[in-house]
N, C-alpha and C positions, 0 to 999 in steps of 0.2 A: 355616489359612494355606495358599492353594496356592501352589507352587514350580514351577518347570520346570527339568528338571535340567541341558538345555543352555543355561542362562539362570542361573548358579549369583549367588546376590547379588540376586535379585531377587523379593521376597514379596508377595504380594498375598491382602486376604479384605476381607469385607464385615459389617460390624459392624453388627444389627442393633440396635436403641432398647430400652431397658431388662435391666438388672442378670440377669433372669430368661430373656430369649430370645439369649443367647450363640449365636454362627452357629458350628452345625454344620456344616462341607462333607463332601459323601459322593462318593465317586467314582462315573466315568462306568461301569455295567456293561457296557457294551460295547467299553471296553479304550481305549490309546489315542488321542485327534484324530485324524483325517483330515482333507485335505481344504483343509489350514489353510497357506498357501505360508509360514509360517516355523514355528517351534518354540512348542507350545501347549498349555495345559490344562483340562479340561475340569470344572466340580466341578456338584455339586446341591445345595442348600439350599432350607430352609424359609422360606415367604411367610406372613408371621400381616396379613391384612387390619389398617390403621391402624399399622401401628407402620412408623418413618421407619428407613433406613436410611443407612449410609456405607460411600463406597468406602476402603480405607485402605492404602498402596503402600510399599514400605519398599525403599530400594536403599541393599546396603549392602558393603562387601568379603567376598567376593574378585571381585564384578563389576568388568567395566571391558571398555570399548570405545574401539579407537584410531578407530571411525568415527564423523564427526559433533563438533560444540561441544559439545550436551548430550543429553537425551530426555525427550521430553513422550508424553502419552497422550492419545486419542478416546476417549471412552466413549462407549459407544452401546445404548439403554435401549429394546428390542423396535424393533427396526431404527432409529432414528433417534439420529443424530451427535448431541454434543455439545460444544462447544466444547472447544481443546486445551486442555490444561495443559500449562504449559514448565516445566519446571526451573529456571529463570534468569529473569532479566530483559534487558531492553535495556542493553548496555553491560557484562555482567558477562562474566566470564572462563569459560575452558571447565570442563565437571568431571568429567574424568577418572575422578578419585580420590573424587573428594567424595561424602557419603554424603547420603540424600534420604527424608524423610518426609514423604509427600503424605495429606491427607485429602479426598474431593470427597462433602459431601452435599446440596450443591444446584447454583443456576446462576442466574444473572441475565438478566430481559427487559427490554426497553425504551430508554428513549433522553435526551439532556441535556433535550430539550423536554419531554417527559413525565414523567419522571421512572423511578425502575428500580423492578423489582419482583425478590423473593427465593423461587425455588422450593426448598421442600427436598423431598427423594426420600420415597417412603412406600409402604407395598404398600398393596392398596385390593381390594378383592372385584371379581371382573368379572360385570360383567352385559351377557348375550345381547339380542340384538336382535333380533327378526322382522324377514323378508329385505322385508315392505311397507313397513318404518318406513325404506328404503333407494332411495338415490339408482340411477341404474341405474351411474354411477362407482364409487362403492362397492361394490356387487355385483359387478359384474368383482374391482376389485381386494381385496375381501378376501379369495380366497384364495393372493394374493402373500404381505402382510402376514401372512396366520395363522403361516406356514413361521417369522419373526421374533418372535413372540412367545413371553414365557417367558426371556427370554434377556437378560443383563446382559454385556457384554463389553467389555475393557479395551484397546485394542491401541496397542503399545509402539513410537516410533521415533525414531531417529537425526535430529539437525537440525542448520542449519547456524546460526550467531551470527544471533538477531534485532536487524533494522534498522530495523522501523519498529513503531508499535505507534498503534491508533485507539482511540475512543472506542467503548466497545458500541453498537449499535445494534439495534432490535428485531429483525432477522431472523435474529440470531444461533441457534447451534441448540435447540432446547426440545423436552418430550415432546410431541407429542400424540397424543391417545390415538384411537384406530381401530375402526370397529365392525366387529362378528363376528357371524355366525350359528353356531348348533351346530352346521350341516351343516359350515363351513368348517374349524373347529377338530375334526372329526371326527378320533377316533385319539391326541387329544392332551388330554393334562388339564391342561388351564393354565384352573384356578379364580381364580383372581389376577391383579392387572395392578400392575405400577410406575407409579405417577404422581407427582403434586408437590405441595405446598402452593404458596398463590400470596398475597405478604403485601409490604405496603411496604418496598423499603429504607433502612431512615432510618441509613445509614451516614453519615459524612461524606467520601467520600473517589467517586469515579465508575468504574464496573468500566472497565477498558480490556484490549482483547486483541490481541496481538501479530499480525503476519502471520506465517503458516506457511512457514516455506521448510527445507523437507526433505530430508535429506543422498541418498536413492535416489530418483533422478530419475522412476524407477515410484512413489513413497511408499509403498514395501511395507513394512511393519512388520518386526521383530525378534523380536516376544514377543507374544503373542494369553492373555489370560484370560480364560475364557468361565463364568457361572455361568447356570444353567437353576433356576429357581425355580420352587417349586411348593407345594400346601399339604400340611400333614400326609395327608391322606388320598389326595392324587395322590402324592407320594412311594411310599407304602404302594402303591398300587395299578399304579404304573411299576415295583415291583420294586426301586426304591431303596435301601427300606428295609423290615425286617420288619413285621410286624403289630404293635403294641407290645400288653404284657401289664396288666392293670388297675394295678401295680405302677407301669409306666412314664407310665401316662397320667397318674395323681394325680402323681405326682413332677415331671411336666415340665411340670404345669400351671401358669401364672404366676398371682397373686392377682387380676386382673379376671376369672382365665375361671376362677376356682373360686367366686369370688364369683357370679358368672350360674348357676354349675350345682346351686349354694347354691338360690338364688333359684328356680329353676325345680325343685330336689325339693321345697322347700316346699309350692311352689304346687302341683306336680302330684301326685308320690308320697303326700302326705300320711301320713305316716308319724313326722311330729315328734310326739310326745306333751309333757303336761308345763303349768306356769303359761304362758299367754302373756306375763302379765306378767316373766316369767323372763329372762334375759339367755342370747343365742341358744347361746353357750357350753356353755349348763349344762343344756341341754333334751338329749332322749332322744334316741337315732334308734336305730328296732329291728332287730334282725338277723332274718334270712331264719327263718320259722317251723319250715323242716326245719331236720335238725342238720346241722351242718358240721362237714368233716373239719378237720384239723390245717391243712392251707394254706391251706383257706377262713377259718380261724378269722385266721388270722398277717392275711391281707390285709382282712378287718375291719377290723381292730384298726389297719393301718396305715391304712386310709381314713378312718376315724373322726377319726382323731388331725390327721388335714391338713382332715377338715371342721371339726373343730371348732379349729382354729387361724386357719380363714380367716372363720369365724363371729365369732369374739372379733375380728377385725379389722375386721369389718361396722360400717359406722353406724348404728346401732341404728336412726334414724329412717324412713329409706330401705329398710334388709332387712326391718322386724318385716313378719309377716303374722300375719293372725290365720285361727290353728286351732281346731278343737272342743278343751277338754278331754276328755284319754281317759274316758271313763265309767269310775263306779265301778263293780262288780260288784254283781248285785240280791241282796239278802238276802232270805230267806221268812220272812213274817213269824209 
């Protein structure tokens, strides 16, 4: 959960998709924001390619602000806005006092004639482009764009009672996503990118969004939350975060990526012995032919015990592979 301390009552973190990948926030090592014309935080978190994510906002006492009706947030996903969120509706009273739990994991396109469509948030792997496969527009401006990428940010402002509010329409804000060369993203390890799913809304009800009308007549925000995403290995390699030890990797693994790594010692190491016909649980997996000390042994014994828990959890059908039987030993006759 990042806070900001001149902002006391006001939480914000980003709740990544499944029980197993809980959002870690790591701090910025390079000390507090700059930079940033009001009071701001800076966190880093981990991107697992495929898994969706949410922003989640909590305003709650001892906050309060005599400026403004209420406060809504822009989010904005590798430099592009996205539509506010108010706090209120049209016609409702100020809030002070009042406490606010906000969740944003997606966003809506489209129009009454066409109908809407529902993005939800998601990390995704990025993939490079050759500077040929590029417009000469593009090529200028990707390396404006590279500076924005990596970057999730929240920023917080004061508003005056909404008076009018329209129907969505398609230009409203949405991600789109920007090509990159290596050269351009050169220095920065942003392996990942934030994008969207894009899927019918069969709600029964029509998005509609308020006009903005902003209690500082600059729209300068109050509160800036910024998270920089990145994957396990650019973490590690910005200095983020340590190297983890074999201990942390099995442990932090969630069940699809122990299942692939299942998959892939079969196939490659070759080192399963035992009936194929066997249930993958109850098969062998051999230890290192030297001997191992006392800590080599402990973290065997711990690896073993999480492969062979995510083995018994395999579909049998889809995991089996077929191995030689270990040979028996030749007897002389």
């Amino acid at each position: 959960m990042a806070i900001i301390d001149a902002v006391p009552g006001l939480e914000a973190t980003i709740e990544i998709e499944g029980d197993e990948l809980r959002t870690k926030e790591y701090d910025d090592p390079s000390g507090p924001p700059v930079g940033y014309p009001c009071p701001a935080v800076v966190k880093y978190i981990r991107a697992l390619p495929g898994a969706r994510f949410t922003f989640h906002f909590s305003k709650t006492p001892p906050f309060f602000r005599q400026e403004g009706h209420h406060i809504a947030y822009i989010l904005t996903i590798d430099g592009e806005p996205l539509t506010t969120v108010h706090e209120v509706g049209k016609g409702d009273p100020p809030t002070y006092h009042e406490t606010w739990d906000s969740y944003s994991g997606s966003y809506f396109t489209g129009c009454v004639e066409t109908g809407y469509r529902q993005h939800e948030f998601k990390f995704a792997k990025r993939q490079l482009v050759d500077v040929n496969e590029m417009s000469p527009e593009e090529r200028e401006g990707q390396f404006v764009t590279a500076k924005e990428q990596g970057v999730l940010k929240a920023e917080f402002f004061a508003m005056r009672p909404i008076e009018e509010e329209h129907d969505l329409d398609y230009q409203a804000g949405m991600i789109k996503e920007k090509k990159h060369t290596e050269e351009a993203l050169k220095g920065k390890e942003i392996d990942c990118i934030a994008t969207a799913t894009c899927e019918d809304f069969t709600g029964n009800w029509t998005p509609r969004i308020p006009t903005d009308r902003f209690h500082d007549h600059q729209e300068r925000p109050f509160a800036v939350f910024e998270w920089r995403y990145r994957s396990r290995y650019a973490l590690i390699k910005e200095g983020i975060v340590p190297p983890p030890t074999l201990d942390d990797i099995v442990n932090d693994m969630t069940v699809p990526e122990l299942r692939e790594m299942v998959k892939e010692y079969l196939q490659m190491k070759g080192v399963i012995w035992g009936d194929n016909n066997a249930r993958l649980s109850d098969r062998i997996i051999s230890p290192p032919s030297r001997p191992m000390n006392a800590g080599e042994r402990v973290r065997y014994e711990r690896t073993l015990a999480k492969l062979k828990e995510a083995w018994a959890s395999m579909d049998r059908r889809s995991a089996e592979v077929r191995l030689p039987v270990k040979p028996e030993p030749e007897t002389s006759e």
